[in-house]
Every structure is written in C-alpha cells, then in structure tokens.
VOPAGU-2260 file (C-alpha; in pm, 1 decimal, decimal comma):
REM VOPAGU-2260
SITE   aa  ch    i         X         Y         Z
SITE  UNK   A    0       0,0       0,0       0,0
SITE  UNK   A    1     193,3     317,2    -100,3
SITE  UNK   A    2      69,4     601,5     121,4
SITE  UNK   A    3     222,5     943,1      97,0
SITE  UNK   A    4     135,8    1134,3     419,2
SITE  UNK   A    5     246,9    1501,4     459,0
SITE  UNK   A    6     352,0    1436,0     876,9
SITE  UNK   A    7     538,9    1114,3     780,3
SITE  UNK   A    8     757,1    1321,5     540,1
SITE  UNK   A    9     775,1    1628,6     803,0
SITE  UNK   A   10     851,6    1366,6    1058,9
SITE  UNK   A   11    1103,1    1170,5     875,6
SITE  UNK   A   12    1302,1    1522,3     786,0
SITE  UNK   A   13    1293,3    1582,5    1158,9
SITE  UNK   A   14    1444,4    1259,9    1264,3
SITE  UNK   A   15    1726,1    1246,0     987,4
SITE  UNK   A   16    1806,5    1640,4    1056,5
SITE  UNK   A   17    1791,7    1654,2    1401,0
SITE  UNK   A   18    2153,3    1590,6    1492,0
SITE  UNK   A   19    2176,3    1740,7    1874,5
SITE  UNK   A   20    2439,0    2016,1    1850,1
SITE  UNK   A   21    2414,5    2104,2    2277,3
SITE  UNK   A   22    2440,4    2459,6    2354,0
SITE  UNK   A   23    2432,7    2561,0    1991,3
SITE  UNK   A   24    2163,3    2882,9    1889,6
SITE  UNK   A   25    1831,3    2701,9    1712,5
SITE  UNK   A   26    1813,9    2651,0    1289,4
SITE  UNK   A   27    1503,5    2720,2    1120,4
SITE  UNK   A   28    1463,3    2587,0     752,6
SITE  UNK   A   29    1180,6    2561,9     535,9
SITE  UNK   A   30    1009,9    2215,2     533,1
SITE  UNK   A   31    1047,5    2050,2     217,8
SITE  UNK   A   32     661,8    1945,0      95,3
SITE  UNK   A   33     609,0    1770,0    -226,9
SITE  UNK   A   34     410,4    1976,7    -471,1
SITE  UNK   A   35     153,8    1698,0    -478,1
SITE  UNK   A   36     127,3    1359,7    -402,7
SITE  UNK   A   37    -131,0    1074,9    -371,1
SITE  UNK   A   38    -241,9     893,9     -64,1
SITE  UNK   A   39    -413,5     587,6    -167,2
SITE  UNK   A   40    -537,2     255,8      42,1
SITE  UNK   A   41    -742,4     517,1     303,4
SITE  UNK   A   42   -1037,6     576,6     154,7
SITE  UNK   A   43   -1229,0     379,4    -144,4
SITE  UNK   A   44   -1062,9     599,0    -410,9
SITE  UNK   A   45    -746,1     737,6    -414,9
SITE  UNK   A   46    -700,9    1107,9    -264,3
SITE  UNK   A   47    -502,9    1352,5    -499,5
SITE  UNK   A   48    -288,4    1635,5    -258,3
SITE  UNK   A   49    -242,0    1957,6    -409,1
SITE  UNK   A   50      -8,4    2166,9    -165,4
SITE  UNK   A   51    -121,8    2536,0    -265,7
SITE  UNK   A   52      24,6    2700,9       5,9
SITE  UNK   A   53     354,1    2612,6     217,1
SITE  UNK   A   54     547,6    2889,5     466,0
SITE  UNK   A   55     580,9    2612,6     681,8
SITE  UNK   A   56     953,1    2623,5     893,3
SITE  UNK   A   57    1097,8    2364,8    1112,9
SITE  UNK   A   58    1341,4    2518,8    1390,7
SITE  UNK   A   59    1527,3    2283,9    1561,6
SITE  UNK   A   60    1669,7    2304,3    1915,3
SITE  UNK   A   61    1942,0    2185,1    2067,3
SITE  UNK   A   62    1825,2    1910,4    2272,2
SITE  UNK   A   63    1671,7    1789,2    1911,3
SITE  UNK   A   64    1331,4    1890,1    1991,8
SITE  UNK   A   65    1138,8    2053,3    1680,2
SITE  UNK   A   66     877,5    2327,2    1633,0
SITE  UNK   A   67     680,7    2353,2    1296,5
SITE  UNK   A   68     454,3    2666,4    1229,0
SITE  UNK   A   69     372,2    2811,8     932,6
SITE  UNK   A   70      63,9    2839,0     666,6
SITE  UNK   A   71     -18,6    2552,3     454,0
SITE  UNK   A   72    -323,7    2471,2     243,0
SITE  UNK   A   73    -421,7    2192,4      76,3
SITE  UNK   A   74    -643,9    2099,1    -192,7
SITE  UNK   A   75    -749,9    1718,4    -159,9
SITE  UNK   A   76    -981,2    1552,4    -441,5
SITE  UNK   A   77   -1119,2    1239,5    -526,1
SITE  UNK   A   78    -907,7    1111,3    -819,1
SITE  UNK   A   79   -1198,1     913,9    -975,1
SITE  UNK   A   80   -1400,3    1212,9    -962,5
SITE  UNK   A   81   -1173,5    1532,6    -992,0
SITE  UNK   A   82   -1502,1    1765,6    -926,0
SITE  UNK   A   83   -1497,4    1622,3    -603,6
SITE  UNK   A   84   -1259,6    1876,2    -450,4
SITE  UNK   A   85   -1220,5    2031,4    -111,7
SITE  UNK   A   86    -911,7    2291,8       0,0
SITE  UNK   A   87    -831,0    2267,9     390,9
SITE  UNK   A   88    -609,8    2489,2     629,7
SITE  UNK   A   89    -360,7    2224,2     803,8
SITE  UNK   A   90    -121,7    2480,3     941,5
SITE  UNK   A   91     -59,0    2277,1    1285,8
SITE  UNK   A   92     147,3    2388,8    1442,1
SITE  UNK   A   93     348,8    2083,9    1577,7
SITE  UNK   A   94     604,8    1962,9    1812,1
SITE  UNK   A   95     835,3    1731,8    1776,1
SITE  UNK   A   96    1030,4    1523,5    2069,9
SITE  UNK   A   97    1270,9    1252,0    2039,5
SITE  UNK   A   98    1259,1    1008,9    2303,0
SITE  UNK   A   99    1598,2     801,9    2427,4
SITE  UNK   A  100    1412,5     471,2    2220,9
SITE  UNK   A  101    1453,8     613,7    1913,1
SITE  UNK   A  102    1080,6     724,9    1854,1
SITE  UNK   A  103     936,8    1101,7    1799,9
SITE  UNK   A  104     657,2    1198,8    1960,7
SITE  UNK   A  105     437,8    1476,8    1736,9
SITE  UNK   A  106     204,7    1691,3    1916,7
SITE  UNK   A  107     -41,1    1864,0    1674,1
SITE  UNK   A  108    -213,2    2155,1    1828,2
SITE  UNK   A  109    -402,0    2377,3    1584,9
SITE  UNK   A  110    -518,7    2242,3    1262,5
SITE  UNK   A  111    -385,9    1883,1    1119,0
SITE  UNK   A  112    -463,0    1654,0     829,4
SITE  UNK   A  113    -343,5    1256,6     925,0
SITE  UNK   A  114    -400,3     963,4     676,4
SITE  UNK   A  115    -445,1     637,7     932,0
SITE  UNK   A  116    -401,5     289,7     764,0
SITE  UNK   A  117    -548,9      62,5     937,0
SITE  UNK   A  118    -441,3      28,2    1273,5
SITE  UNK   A  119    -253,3     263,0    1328,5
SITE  UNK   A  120    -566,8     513,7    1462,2
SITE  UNK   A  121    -728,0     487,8    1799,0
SITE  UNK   A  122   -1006,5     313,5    1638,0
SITE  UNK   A  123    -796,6      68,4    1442,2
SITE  UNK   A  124    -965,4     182,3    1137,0
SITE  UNK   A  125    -829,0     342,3     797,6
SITE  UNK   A  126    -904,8     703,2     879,1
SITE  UNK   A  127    -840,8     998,2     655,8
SITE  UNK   A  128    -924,2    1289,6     900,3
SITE  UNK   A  129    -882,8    1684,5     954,6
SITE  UNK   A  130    -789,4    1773,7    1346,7
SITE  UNK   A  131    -843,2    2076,9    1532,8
SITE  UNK   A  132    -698,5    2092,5    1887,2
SITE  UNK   A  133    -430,8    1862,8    2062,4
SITE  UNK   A  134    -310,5    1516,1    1852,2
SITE  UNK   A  135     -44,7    1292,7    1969,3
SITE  UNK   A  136     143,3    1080,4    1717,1
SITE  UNK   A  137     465,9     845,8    1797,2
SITE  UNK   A  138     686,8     760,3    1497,3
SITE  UNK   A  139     869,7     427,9    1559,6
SITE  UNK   A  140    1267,5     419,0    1432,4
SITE  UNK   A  141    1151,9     191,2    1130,3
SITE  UNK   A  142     896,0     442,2    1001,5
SITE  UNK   A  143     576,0     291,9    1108,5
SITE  UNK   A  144     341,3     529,8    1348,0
SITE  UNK   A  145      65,6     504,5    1598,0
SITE  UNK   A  146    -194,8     721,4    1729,0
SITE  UNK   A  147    -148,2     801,5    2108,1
SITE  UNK   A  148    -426,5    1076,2    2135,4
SITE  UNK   A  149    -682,2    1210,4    1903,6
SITE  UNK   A  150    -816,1    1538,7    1848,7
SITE  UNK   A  151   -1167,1    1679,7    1797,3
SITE  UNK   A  152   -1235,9    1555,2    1431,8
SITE  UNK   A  153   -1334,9    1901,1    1223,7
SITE  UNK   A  154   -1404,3    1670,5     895,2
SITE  UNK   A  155   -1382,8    1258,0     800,1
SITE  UNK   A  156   -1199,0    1378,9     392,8
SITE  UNK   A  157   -1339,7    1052,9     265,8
SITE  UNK   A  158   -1707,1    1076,2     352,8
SITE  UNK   A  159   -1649,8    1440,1     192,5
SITE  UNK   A  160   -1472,9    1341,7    -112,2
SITE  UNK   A  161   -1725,1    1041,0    -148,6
C-alpha cells in the first residue's frame, strides 16, 4: 500500500536532521513538501494532494526537539471524480520530541490533516481525518506510526470526497 502522508515526510526530515548540537543557537529551515502527491489505500478511491500554500519552517533546538509553524493549504480531491474537490487549512502547528528509544513523539495543536491505515488510529480503522486541537502521534525508528491521542475531528476527507 503506497501512502504518501504530509507528517510522515515532516517527521522523517525531523528525525534524519535533528543531529543534537548542545548549547548551539536554534536553525530554522523551510520544510520541504512535495508539490503533490497521492495517498491511496485510506479511503475507497485514491485522494489527490495539491499543496497550494507552504510557509511552513521547522526550527530545531538543541536538545533535538522541533517546532513547525507556518501556513499551509491543501487541496485534496477524489481522483476518480476530480469535481470532487475540497481545500483545507492544516497549518498545525506541531512539536516534535525525540525520546531516548529512538521514537518522535508529534504533538499537533491547531489544525492537522493525518491519513491512518489501518491500525494505526485509535479506532484501528483506515481514517483519513482533519484535526483541530491537541493530537499525539509516535513515529517508531523503522517508520511505522501510531496514534497516542486524538483530536476533535473538524471533517472525516473521505465521507467528503465520497
């Protein structure tokens, strides 16, 4: 199942460019965001991503923890029925915290989008699902992810892209 998911690529960057540098001032660099991409395996019909908008920046801290802010806006559309569109505000913002296992805890406060395969959400379900307010996500060292806390649910993107 190839699923492209905005966080996992956000989170990813974070883990491979957060080398600790102690005592060192914090970076901030832009966070690199495919144009567009496909998620596909969530809902019944694959999910085009359109990134329209991204000022997102990821400053890093010395201890390795990560803060993303920024604008972004997305449209998403149903790829078997491209007048089946919708454009979203995901802007977060987000934390991100390594842990001494090797995971990364993201905290989502604010606005979110999340893909879930199934599984991998609270409800075990295959979830495709705009957040507004506080959502907890740990990434695990070989890429997979889980859902520690959710968020109020602002909109299910399948049921409106059905």
């Amino acid at each position: 199942m190839k699923t492209t998911v905005r966080i996992v690529v956000v989170a990813l960057f974070a883990a491979v460019f957060a080398a600790p540098a102690y005592a060192s001032p914090p970076t901030r660099d832009p966070v690199p965001l495919p144009q567009s991409f496909t998620v596909e395996g969530i809902c019944p019909f694959t999910v085009q991503v359109d990134v329209l908008v991204n000022r997102e920046k990821i400053t890093t801290f010395s201890n390795g923890t990560q803060l993303i802010t920024g604008s972004v806006k997305d449209r998403l559309t149903n790829a078997s029925e491209p007048d089946k569109s919708i454009v979203l505000n995901t802007s977060g913002p987000a934390t991100l915290v390594p842990q001494n296992d090797g995971t990364l805890i993201l905290t989502g406060r604010g606005l979110g989008l999340q893909p879930f395969p199934a599984g991998t959400s609270i409800t075990g379900e295959a979830e495709f699902l705009q957040f507004s307010g506080r959502e907890v996500l740990q990434f695990n060292p070989d890429g997979s992810f889980q859902e520690i806390q959710r968020a109020h649910v602002k909109l299910d993107v399948c049921a409106a892209l059905a």
